[in-house]
Every structure is written in C-alpha cells, then in structure tokens.
C-alpha positions in Angstrom: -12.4 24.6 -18.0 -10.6 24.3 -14.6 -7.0 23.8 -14.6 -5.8 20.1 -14.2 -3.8 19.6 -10.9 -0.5 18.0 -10.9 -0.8 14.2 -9.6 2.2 13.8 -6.8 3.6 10.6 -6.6 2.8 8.0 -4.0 2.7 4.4 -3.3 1.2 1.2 -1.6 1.5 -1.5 -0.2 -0.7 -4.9 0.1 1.1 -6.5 2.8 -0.1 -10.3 2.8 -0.6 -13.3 4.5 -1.7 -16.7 4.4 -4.5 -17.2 6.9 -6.2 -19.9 8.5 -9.2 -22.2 8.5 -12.3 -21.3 10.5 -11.3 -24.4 12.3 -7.8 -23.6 12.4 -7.1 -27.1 10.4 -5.0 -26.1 7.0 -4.9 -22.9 4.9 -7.5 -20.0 4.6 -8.0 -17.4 2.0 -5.2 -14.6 1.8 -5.1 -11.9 4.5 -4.3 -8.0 3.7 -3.2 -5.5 6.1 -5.6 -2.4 5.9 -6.3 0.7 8.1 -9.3 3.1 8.7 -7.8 6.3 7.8 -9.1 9.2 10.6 -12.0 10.8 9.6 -10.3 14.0 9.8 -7.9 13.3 7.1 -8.3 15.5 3.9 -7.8 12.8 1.4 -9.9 9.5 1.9 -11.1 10.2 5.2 -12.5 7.1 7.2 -11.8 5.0 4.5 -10.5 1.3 4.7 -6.9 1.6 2.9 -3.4 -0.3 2.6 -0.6 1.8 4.6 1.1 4.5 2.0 1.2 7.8 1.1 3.6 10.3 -1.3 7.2 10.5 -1.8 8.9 13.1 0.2 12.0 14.7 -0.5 13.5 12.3 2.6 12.9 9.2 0.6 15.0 11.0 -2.4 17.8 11.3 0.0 17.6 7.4 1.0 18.0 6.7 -2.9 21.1 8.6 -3.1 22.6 6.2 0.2 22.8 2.6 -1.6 24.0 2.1 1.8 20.3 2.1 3.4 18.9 -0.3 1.0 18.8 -4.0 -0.9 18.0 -5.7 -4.0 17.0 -2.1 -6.4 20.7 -2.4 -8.4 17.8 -3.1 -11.8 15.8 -0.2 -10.6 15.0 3.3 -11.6 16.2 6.2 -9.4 12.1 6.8 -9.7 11.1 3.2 -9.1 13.4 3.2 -5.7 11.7 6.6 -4.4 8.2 4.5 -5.0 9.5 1.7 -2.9 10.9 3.5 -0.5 8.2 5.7 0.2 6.1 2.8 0.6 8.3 0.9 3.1 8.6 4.4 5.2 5.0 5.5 5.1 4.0 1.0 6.3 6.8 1.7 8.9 5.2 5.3 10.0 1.6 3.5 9.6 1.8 0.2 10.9 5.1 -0.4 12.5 6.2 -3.0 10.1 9.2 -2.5 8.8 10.3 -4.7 5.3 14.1 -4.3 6.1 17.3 -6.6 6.8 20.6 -6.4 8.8 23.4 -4.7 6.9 24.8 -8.1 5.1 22.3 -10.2 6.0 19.9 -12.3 3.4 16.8 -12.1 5.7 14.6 -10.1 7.3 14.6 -8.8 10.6 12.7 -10.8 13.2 9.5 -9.3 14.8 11.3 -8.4 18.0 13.6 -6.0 16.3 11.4 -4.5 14.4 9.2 -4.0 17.4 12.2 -2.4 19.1 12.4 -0.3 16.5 9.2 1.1 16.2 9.0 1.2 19.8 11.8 3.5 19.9 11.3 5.9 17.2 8.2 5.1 15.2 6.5 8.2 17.7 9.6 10.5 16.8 9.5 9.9 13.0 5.7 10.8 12.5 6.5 13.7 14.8 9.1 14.8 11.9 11.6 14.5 14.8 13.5 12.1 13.0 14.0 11.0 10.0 13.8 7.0 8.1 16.9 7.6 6.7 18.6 8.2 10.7 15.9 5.3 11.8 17.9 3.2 8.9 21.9 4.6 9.4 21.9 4.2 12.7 20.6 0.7 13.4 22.9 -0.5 10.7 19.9 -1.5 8.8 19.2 -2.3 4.5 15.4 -1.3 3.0 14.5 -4.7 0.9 13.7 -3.4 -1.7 13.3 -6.9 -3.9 10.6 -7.6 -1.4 8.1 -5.4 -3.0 6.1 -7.2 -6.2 4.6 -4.5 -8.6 1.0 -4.6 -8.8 -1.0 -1.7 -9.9 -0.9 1.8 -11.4 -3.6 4.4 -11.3 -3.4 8.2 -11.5 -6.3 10.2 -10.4 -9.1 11.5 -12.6 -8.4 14.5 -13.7 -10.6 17.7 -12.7 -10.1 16.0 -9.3 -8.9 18.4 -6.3 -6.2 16.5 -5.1 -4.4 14.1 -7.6 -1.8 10.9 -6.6 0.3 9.4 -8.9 0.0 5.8 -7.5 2.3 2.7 -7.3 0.7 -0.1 -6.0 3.5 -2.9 -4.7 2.4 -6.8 -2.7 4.6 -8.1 -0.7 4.7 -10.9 1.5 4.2 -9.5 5.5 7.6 -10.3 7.6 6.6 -13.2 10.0 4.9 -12.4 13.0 5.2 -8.7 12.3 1.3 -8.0 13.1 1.1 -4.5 12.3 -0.3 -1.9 14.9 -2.7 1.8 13.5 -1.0 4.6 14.3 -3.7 6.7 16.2 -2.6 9.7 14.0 -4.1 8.7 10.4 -5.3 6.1 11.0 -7.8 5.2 13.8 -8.5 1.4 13.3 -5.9 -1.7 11.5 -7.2 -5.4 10.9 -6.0 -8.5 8.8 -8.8 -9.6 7.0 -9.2 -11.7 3.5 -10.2 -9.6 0.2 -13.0 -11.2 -0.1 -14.3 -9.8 3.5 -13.3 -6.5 2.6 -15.2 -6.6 -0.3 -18.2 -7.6 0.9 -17.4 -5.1 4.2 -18.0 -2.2 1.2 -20.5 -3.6 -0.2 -22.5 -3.7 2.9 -21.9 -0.3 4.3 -19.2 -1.8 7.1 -16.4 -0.1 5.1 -16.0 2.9 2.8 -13.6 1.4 0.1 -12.1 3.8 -2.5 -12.6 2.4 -5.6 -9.1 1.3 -6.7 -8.8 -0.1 -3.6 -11.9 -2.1 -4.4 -10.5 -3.2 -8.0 -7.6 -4.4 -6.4 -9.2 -6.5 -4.2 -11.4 -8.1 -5.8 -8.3 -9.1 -8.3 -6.3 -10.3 -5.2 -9.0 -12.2 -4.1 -8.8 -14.5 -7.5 -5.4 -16.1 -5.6 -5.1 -19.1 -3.5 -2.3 -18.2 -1.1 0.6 -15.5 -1.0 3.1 -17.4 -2.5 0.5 -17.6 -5.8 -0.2 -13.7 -5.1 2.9 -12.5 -5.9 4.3 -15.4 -8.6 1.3 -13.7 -10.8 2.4 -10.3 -10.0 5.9 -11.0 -11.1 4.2 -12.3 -14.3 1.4 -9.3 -15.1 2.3 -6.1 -17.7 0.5 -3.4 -15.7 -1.2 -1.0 -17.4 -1.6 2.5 -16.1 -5.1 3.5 -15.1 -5.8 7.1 -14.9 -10.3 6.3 -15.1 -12.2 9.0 -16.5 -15.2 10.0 -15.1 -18.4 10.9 -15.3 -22.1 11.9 -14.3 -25.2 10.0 -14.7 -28.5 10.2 -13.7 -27.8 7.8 -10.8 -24.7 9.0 -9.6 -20.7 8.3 -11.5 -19.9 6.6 -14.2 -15.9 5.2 -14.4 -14.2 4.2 -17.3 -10.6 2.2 -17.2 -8.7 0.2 -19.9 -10.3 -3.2 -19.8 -6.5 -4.4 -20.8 -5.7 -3.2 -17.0 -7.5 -6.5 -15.8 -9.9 -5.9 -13.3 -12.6 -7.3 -15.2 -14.5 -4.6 -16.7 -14.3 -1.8 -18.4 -17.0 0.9 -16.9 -18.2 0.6 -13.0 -20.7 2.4 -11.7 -19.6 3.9 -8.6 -22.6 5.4 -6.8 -24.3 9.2 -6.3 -22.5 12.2 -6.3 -21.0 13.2 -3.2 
C-alpha cells in the first residue's frame, strides 16, 4: 500500500455579508467572499475557493508576540496559528485585513486597511516582508475573537497532497470589498451560497467538495448575524471522508453527525 502523506495544517475563512434585494429594498441572502484560484496552482487549480492557505513558521512567530494580536487569551497556542494563518493568507489574498488599532475595541476602517495593503500587501506575497512587520510597525492587534469556528476536514488519505483544515466565518469589516491578488488567484466576487452552488452545479464554477458542503450549510441562514450565532452554538466534528471508486466515478463517505446532511455523496468520474 502507498505510504499516507502527512496532512499540514491550514485554514479558512468565510468572510460574510449581508446583501441586498434585487430591488435594492431590504435584506438579501448572505454574501461570501470567494476567489478563482489560477489555473496554474498545484492544489485546486481554477477552483472557486474562500481566501486561505497553511500555517507557516511566520504565523508561529506572531503567536509568540501577544503584542500583535486580540481576543485569543482562551485559545490554544495551535488554535492561534489557525487563526492567524487565516487572517494573513485573506490579507495576502484579498487585501482585507480583520485587525484593530493597538487599544482599540474596533476594527480598522476601510481606508486603512486599504493603505495598508496598498503599501505592502505586493511586498508581503513577494516574501519581502513579513505579517508580523506589516502588524509591529503599524501599531496594529490581529482580532482574533472575530473568527467563529465552523468546519474541520482533513484530506482523504492516499491523497497526494493532504491539508489539515480549519474552517473559521466571520463577519467582513465594513466596506472592506476585497480585491484577487493576480498571483493565485485570477478572479474574486461576492456572491450568495446559494449562487455558488448552483454556479457548480452548472459547470460555471469548479467547487471542491468541502467547499460545496459548506455552502450549502451556510446557505440554510438568514443573515450574518444568524451565521455566526449558530456557529458559536455547533460541536464540529472532524471530517477526514473516505473515499472511493464506483462504476460512475467517487464515492465519499463523512460522519452524518458532521451535519451537512448526508452521509455518502457522490462526487463525479475519476479525474
């Protein structure tokens, strides 16, 4: 039998909104920031995605500067790396940036945060410099309390490349729009869970399949403020599915007590 590869640790996030009617009269369905990943990435490539990606050893260093972050005094050395990594890889990915002024209660305004990607978001994915530097030197605190977890799956194992994946909501700062990157990402648009759905359904997007589960949960939820009041409230239950062939193509298997409405999904041929 192949050897199993190690799963590396990475995480998420579903950055939400409340959107509006067609007729711009009251509320709309919830809105998700997600990005087509270039088509020359190894992992996912041209997939529609949330912004995230693995811990790095330059997250572990931010855990060990209290200093640089907010609202994680309850958490895990591990469970701060997650975070972390997902508020750096949504700054590196989309320019927003879930942070607030050293001894300040809220977050920073859009045009700051703009400023701040503007003047090093280029440099960082360039590994020219780092979050934490971003962070130290424009006196600024990662909010960590602002993530909600939501989801955690491991990948299959016999699977090339493995993640060991932390999936976090969180509300999106206001008026922080979010912008692709034109690195790993080629495309970025707001769009409801339930378009995104039926976007993969139809061929217009290439959803991964957690992604897919996780929408189609997300879409159960009225508004943003509902979204992350049942987070706060779920036990998540780790899904690692197991996999296999059919006739027709893959068959998945994840716990039914993992609550995305099923227990085995059919997931297409073989590719």
């Amino acid at each position: 039998m192949p050897e199993t590869s190690t799963s590396r640790p990475a995480s998420t996030i579903l950055l939400l909104r409340d959107g509006t009617k067609a007729d711009g009269k009251g509320r709309g369905e919830v809105e998700i920031f997600m990005m087509v990943r270039h088509h020359q990435i190894e992992f996912n490539s041209g997939a529609l995605v949330f912004p995230g990606g693995s811990v790095d050893a330059g997250d572990q260093e931010i855990v060990k500067r209290s200093d640089l972050y907010s609202g994680g005094e309850a958490l895990s050395e591990a469970d701060r790396g997650f975070r972390i990594a997902a508020m750096r890889e949504t700054f590196e990915e989309s320019g927003i940036l879930l942070a607030r002024t050293k001894g300040s209660n809220t977050p920073i305004d859009a045009k700051r945060a703009g400023e701040i990607a503007d003047a090093h978001r280029v440099a960082l994915n360039e590994h020219k410099i780092s979050f934490l530097s971003i962070l130290a030197d424009n006196g600024l605190q990662l909010a960590l309390d602002t993530l909600v977890p939501y989801a955690h799956w491991i990948t299959p194992e016999g699977m090339p490349k493995r993640f060991d994946t932390w999936f976090f909501l969180a509300a999106a700062p206001p008026d922080q729009l979010g912008a692709h990157d034109g690195r790993e990402s080629t495309d970025s648009i707001w769009l409801s869970a339930r378009e995104a759905v039926e976007g993969g359904e139809s061929g217009r997007f290439k959803l991964p399949f957690p992604t897919t589960r996780n929408l189609i949960r997300l879409a159960k939820q009225p508004n943003v403020k509902a979204a992350l009041e049942h987070a706060k409230g779920m036990s998540i239950v780790t899904v690692m599915p197991v996999m296999t062939k059919t006739e027709t193509g893959r068959q998945l298997r994840i716990p039914r007590e993992a609550g995305y409405d099923g227990e085995v999904f059919e997931v297409g041929p073989v590719g």
